[in-house]
C-alpha positions as CSV (number, residue, x, y, z in Angstrom):
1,X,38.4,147.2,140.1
2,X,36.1,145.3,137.2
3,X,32.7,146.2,138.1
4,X,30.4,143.2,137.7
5,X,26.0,143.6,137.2
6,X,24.1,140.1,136.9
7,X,20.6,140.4,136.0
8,X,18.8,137.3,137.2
9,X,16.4,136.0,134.6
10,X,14.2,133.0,134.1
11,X,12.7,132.1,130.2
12,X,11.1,129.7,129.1
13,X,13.1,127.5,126.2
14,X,12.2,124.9,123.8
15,X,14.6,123.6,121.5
16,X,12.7,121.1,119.7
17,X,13.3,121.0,115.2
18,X,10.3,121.0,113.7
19,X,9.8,118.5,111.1
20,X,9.8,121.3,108.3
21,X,12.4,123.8,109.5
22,X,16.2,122.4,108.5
23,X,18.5,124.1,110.7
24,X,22.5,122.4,111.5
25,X,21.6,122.8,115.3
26,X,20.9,118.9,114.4
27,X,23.3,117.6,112.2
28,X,25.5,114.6,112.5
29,X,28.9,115.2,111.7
30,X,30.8,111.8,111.3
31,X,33.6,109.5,110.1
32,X,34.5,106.2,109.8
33,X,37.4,104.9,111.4
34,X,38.9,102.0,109.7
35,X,41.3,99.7,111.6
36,X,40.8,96.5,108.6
37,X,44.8,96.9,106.6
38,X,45.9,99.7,109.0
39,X,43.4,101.9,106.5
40,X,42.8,104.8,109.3
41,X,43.9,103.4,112.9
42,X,46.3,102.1,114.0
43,X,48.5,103.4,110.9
44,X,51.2,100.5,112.1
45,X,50.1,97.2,113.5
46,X,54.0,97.3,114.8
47,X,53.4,100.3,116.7
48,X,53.9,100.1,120.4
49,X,50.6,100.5,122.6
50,X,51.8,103.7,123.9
51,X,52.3,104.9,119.8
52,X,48.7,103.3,118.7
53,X,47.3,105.3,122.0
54,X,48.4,108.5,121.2
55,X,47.9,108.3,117.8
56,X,44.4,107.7,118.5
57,X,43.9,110.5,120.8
58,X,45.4,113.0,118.6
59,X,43.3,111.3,115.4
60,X,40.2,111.8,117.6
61,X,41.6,115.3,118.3
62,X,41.9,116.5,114.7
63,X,38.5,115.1,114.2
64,X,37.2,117.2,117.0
65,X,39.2,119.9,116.0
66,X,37.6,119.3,112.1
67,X,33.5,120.2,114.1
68,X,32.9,116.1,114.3
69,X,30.0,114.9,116.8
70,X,30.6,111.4,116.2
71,X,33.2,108.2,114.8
72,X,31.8,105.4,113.7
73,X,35.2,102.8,114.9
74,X,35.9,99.5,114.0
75,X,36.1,97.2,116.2
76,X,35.3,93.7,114.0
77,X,36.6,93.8,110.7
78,X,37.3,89.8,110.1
79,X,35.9,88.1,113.0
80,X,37.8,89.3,115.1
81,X,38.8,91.9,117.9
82,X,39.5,95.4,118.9
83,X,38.3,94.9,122.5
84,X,38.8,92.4,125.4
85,X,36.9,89.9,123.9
86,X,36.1,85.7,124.9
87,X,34.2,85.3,122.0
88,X,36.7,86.5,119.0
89,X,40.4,86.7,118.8
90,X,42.0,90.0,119.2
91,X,43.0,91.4,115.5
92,X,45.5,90.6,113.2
93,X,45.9,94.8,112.4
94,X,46.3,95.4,115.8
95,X,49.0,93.4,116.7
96,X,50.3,91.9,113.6
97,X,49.1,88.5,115.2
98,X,45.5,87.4,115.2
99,X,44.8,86.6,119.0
100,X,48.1,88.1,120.5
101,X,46.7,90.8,123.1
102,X,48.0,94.0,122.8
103,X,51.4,94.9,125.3
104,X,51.5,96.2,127.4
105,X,47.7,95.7,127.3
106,X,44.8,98.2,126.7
107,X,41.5,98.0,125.2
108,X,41.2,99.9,122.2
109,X,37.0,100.2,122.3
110,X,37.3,101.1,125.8
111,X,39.9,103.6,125.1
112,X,38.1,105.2,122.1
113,X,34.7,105.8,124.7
114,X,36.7,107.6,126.4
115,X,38.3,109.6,124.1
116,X,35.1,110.4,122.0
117,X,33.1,111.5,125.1
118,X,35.8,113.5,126.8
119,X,35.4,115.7,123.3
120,X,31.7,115.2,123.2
121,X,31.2,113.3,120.0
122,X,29.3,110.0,120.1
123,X,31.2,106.7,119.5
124,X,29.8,104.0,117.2
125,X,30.9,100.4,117.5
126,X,31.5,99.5,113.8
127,X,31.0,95.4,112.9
128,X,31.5,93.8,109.9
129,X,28.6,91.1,110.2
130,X,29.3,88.7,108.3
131,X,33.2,89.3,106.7
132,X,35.7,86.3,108.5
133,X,38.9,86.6,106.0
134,X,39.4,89.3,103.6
135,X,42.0,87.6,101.7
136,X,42.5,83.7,102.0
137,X,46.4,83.2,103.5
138,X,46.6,86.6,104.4
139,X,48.0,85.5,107.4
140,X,47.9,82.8,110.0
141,X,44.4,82.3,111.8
142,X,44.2,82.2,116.0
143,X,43.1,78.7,117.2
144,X,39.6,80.2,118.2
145,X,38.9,81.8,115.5
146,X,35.5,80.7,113.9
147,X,37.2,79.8,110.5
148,X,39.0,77.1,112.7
149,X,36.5,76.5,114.9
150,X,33.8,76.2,112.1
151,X,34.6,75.6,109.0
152,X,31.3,74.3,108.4
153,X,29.5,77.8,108.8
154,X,31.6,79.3,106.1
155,X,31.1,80.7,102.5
156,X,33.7,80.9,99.9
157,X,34.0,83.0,96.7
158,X,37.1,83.1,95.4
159,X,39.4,84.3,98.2
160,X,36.9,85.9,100.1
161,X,35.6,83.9,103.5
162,X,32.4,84.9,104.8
163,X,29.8,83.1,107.7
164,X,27.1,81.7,105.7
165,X,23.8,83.9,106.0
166,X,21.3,81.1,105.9
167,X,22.5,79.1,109.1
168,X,20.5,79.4,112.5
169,X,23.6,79.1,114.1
170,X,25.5,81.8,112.1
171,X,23.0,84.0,113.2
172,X,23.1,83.1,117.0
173,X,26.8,83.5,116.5
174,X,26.6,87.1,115.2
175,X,23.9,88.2,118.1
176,X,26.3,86.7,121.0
177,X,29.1,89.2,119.8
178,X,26.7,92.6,119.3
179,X,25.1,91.1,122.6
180,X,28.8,90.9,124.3
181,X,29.6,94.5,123.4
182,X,26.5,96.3,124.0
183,X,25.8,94.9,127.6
184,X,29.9,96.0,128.1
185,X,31.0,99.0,126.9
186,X,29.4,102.6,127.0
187,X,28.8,102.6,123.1
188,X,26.7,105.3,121.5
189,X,25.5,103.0,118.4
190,X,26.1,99.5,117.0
191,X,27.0,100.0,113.1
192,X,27.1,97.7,110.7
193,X,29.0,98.2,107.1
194,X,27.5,97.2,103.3
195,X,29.3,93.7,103.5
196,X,26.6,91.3,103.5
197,X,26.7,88.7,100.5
198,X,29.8,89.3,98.5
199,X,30.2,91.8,96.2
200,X,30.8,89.0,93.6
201,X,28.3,87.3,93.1
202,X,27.6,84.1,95.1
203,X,26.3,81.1,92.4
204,X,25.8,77.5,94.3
205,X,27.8,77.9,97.4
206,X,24.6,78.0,99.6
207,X,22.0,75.8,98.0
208,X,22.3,73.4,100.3
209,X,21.4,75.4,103.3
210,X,18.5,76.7,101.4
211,X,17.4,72.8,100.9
212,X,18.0,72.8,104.4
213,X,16.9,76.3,106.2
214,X,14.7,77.5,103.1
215,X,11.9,78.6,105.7
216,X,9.3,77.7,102.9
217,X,10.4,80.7,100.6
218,X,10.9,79.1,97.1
219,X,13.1,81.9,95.3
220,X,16.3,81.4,96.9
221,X,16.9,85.2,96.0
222,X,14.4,86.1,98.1
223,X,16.0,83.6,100.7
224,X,18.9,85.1,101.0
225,X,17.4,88.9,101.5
226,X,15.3,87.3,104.4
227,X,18.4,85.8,105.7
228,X,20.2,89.5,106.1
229,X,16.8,91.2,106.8
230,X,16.1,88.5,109.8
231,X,19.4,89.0,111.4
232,X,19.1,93.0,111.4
233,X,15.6,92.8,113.2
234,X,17.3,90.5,115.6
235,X,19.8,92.5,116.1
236,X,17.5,95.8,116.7
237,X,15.5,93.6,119.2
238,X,19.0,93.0,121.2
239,X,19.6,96.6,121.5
240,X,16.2,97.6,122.6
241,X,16.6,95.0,125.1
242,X,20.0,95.7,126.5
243,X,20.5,99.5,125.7
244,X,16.9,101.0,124.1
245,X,19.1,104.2,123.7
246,X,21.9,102.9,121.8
247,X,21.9,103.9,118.5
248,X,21.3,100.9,115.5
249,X,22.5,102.1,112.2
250,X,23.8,100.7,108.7
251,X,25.8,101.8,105.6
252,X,24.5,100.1,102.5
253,X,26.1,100.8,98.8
254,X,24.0,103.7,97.8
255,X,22.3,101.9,94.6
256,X,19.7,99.3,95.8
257,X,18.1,98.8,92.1
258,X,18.8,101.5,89.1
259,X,14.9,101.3,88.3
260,X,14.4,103.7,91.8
261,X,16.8,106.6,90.7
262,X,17.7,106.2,87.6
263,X,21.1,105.1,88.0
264,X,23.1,102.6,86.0
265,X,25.2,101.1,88.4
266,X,25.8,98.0,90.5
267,X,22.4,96.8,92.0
268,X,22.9,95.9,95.7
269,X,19.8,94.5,95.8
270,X,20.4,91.5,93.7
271,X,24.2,90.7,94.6
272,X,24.6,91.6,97.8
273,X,21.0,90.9,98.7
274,X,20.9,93.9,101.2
275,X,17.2,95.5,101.2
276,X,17.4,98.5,103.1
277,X,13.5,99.6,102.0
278,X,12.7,97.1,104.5
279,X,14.8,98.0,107.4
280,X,13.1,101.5,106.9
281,X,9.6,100.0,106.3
282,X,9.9,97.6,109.3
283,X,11.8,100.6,111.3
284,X,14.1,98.2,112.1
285,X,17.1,100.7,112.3
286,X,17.5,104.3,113.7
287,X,19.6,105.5,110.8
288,X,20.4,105.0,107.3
289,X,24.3,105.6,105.5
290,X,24.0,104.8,102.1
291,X,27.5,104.9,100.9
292,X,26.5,107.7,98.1
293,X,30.4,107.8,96.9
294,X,30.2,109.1,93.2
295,X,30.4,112.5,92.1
296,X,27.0,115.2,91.6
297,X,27.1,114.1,88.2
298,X,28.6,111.1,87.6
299,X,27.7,109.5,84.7
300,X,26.2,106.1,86.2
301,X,25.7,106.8,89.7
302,X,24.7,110.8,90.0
303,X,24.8,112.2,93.6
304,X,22.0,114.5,92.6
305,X,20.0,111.8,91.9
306,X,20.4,109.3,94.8
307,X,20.1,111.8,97.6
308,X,16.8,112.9,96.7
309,X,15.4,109.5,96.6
310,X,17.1,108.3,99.8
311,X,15.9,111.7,101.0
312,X,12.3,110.3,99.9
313,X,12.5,106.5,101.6
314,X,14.0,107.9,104.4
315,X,11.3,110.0,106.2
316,X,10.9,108.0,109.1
317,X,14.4,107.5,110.2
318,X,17.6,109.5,110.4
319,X,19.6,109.9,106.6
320,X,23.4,110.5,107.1
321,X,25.0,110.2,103.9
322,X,28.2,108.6,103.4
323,X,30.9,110.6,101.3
324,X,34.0,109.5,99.7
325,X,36.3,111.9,101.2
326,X,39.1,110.0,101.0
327,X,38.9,109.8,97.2
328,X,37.7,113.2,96.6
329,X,40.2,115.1,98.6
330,X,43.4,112.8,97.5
331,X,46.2,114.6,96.0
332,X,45.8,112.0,92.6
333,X,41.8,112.8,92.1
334,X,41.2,114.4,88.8
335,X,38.0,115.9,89.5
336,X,36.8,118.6,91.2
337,X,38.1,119.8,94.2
338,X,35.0,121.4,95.4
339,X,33.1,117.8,95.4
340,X,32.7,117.3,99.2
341,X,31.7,121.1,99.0
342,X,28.9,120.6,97.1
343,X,27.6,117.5,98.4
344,X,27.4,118.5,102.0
345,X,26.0,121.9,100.8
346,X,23.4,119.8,98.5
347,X,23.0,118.1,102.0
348,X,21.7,120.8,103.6
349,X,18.9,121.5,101.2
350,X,16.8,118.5,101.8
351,X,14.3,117.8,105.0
352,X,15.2,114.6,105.9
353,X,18.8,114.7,105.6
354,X,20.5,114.9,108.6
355,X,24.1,115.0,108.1
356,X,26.9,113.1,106.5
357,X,29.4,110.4,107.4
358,X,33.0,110.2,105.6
359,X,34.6,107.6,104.4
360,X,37.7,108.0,105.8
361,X,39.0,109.6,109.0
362,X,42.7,110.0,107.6
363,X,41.3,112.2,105.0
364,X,40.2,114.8,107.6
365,X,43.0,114.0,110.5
366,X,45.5,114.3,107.5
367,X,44.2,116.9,106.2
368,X,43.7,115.8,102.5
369,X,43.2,118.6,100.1
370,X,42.7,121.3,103.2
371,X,39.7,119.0,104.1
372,X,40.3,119.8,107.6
373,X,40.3,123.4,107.3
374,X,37.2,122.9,104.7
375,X,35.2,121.6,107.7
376,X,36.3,123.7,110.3
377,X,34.7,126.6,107.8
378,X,31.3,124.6,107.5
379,X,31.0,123.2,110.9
380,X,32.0,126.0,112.4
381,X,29.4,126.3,114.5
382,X,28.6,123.3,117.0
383,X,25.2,121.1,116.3
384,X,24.4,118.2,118.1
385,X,23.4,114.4,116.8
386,X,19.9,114.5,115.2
387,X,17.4,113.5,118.8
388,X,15.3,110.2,118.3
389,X,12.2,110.6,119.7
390,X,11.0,107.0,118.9
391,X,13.4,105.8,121.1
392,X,13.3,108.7,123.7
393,X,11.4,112.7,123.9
394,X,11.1,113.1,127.3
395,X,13.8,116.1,128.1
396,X,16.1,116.6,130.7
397,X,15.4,119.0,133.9
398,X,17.1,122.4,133.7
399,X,20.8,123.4,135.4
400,X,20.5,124.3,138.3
401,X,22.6,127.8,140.3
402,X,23.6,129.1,136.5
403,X,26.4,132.0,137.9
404,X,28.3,134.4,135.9
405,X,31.5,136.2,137.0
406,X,33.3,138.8,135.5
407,X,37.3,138.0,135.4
408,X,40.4,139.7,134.0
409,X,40.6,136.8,131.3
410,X,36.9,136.7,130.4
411,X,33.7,135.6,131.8
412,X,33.3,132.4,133.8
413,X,30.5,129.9,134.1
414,X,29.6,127.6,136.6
415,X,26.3,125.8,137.1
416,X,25.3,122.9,138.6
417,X,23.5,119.4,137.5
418,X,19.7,119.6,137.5
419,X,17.6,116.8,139.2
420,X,16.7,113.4,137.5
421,X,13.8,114.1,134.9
422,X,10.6,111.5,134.7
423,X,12.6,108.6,133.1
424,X,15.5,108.9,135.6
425,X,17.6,110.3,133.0
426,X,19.6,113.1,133.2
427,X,22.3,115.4,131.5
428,X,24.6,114.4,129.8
429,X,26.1,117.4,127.8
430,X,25.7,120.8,128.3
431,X,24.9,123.5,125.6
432,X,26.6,127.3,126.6
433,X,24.6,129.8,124.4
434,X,25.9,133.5,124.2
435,X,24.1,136.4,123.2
436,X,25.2,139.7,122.6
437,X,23.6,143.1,123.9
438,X,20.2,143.5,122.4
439,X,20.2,140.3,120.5
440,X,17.1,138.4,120.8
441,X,17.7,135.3,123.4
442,X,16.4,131.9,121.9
443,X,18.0,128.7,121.1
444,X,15.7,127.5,118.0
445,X,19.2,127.3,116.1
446,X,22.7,126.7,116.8
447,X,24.2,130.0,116.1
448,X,24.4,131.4,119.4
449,X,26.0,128.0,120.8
450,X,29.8,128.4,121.6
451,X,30.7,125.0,123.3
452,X,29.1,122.1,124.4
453,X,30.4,120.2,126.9
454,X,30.3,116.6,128.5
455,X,28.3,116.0,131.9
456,X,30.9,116.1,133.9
457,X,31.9,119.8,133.3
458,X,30.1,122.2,135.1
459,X,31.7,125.6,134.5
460,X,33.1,127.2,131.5
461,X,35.4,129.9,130.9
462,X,34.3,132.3,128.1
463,X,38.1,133.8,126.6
464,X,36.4,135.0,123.7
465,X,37.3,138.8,122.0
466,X,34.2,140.4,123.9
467,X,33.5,144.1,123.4
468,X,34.3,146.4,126.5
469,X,30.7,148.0,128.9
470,X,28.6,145.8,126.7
471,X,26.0,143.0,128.2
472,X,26.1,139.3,127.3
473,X,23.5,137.2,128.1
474,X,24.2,133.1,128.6
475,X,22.0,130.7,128.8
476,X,23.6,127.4,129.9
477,X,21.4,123.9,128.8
478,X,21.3,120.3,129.5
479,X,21.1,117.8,127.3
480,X,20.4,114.1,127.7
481,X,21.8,111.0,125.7
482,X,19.4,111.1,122.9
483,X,19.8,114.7,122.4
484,X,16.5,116.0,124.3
485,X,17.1,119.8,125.6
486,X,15.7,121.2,129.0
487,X,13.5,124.0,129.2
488,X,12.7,126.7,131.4
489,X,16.4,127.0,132.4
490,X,18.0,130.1,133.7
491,X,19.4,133.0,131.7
492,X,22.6,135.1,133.1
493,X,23.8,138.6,131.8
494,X,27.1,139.8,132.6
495,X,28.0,143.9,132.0
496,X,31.9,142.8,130.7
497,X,34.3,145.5,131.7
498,X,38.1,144.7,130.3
499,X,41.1,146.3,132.1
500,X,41.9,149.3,130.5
């Protein structure tokens, strides 16, 4: 017979980063799922349903697998749909006709919810705001698309179709959608990419809605930044409204102008008239993705010298950087291997720099370069999304009945969910720390965690190599939404006995 001693102990824990200590316990740990040209998901827009949903699962998988908290997915890449939508046709890439529902039908954004949380990452509903056709005659338009439907709100450069910025309407249009998705689907964040005026640059196209809509600025430069920066403090006002915990984030290119960091690149600033300074100034967003894509020491456009400025304009708000993993770790790149290496490790060095976002999934589900195994080595331990306080610090109550048993397999868990705390929220993860005999017991870092799990598990089997008459000490905590841990929760020890 296993002989089994539980000591029944109560401490007092608090979990909170301080503002000068950098520790992974929060860290987000992301990737962008593209579905625009079959770029990350689905691979086929001829797959069957039942292909495109298991390839999902088992993408979501190998991101999970990879250390991942979060995927950023995209849902609106032309105007369009990757979700039951009334507004927007469903996609072109989904389907291989724009507006044909998938068949047998499923819901792709409802299906990726619940394939994130089951796994405990977070699941960010990626728009393009502004984007309607990529390519001109790419392919045949739905009858309710807005193209059709408006030709009258549109912009054209080249081949590229986008809404016009300056238009009242265009910007109602763009709220209704975020609006539509945020009141019906269990997102974790809205998202928006670095497409805002094209990328070449617009001449003459819009001077008549600036006759029109100038709102008495004269410059119609600095028309057309108000224009973007207007509709991203609408949109942050939608989301405080509907959902105040859901997440608001953006990815801009990672140069705004080469006078801040002494770059000598394209200047986002002045073509694509995106000003992220404000949106951090105006705290208009809860986190910031510049798309940092070059190399440490690239010649124009020097990692080591963007991140410590973004580092710098970024104090008040969350910094996830974007890396170009998909160029970094494919088989043609000529440089480094050790690239990502370095970036995430420079990563790690500054304050407000909390995490890293890459650009794309296929890189690490594929397994590009040993990318996948790279991660697993650096993200080996679990952390959880960076918490928000400005949108939510009040913590969760503690678990409640925390049990231990000793079993032939290992030692098993079970606990049960604590009562609502002051703002009526309550857990939804769990955090299983471990702690080995005579190892201090605190959960300031994440190096005792060994799995976090989602709300609705409440027991957890420990199969891990443990070391025979010795005493381990768990301590199981709840975590809400946001990120906010309990305190005062229970701490079990378990004498472990394996059969001889």
């Amino acid at each position: 017979m296993k002989k089994l001693v539980i000591v029944f102990l109560l401490c007092l824990i608090t979990a909170k980063i301080s503002a000068q200590e950098k520790t992974n316990k929060y860290e987000m740990r992301a990737a962008w799922v593209a579905t625009v040209a079959n770029i990350d998901w689905p691979s086929d827009k001829e797959l069957s349903s039942g292909e495109q949903i298991i390839e999902m699962a088992n993408q979501f998988e190998k991101l999970k697998e990879a250390g991942l908290n979060a995927v950023f997915f995209q849902i609106r890449a032309e105007c369009d749909a990757f979700y039951q939508s009334d507004i927007e046709p469903w996609s072109f890439w989904l389907t291989g006709e724009q507006g044909l529902a998938p068949e047998p039908f499923f819901d792709p954004l409802k299906f990726a919810v619940s394939e994130a949380h089951k796994r405990g990452m977070e699941l960010h509903a990626w728009f393009n705001p502004y984007r309607a056709i990529r390519i001109d005659d790419e392919y045949e338009l739905a009858e309710n698309h807005v193209a059709k439907l408006h030709p009258e709100w549109l912009l054209k450069v080249d081949k590229y179709i986008m809404l016009n910025p300056g238009l009242p309407a265009v910007k109602e249009y763009i709220l209704s959608v975020v609006t539509d998705v945020i009141s019906r689907y269990e997102i974790d964040g809205i998202h928006f990419d670095d497409y805002f005026y094209p990328y070449t640059q617009i001449t003459n196209q819009d001077s008549l809605t600036f006759v029109k809509h100038s709102e008495g600025i004269k410059d119609i430069h600095d028309w057309r930044r108000f224009n973007i920066n207007d509709l991203m403090a609408k949109i942050y006002k939608i989301v405080l409204a509907v959902k105040p915990r859901v997440k608001f984030g953006i990815s801009p290119f990672g140069i705004v102008e080469n006078k801040y960091a002494g770059t000598g690149g394209f200047e986002s600033y002045n073509t694509l008239y995106c000003d992220p300074l404000n949106w951090l100034d105006n705290k208009i967003v809860d986190y910031i993705t510049p798309q940092l894509y070059w190399e440490m020491d690239h010649s124009k456009a020097a990692y080591r010298k963007l991140l410590p400025w973004w580092n710098k304009v970024s104090s008040e708000r969350h910094l996830y950087p974007g890396l170009f993993s998909s160029k970094m770790s494919a088989e043609r790149y000529k440089g480094a291997k050790s690239e990502i290496g370095n970036q995430v490790r420079m990563n790690r060095t500054y304050n407000n720099v909390l995490g890293e976002v890459y650009f794309s999934a296929k890189s690490i589900s594929e397994n590009w370069s040993g990318l996948l195994d790279s991660l697993k080595q650096w993200y080996a331990v679990p952390a959880f999304p960076p918490a928000m306080p400005w949108k939510d610090n009040i913590d969760p109550m503690a678990v409640d009945s925390l049990k231990a048993e000793n079993l032939e397999e290992g030692i098993s868990l079970s606990w049960q969910i604590g009562q609502e705390a002051e703002d009526g929220d309550n857990a939804k993860f769990f955090a299983i720390y471990r702690f080995g005999e005579g190892e201090e017991v605190k959960t300031d870092s994440n190096e005792n965690i060994i799995k976090i799990v989602p709300f609705n598990t409440q027991n957890y089997l420990d199969k891990s190599e443990l070391e025979n008459d010795k005493t381990y000490r768990y301590v199981v905590t709840a975590l809400d939404k946001l990120y906010n841990e309990s305190k005062n929760n229970q701490l079990k020890a378990v004498i472990y006995h394996s059969e001889k």
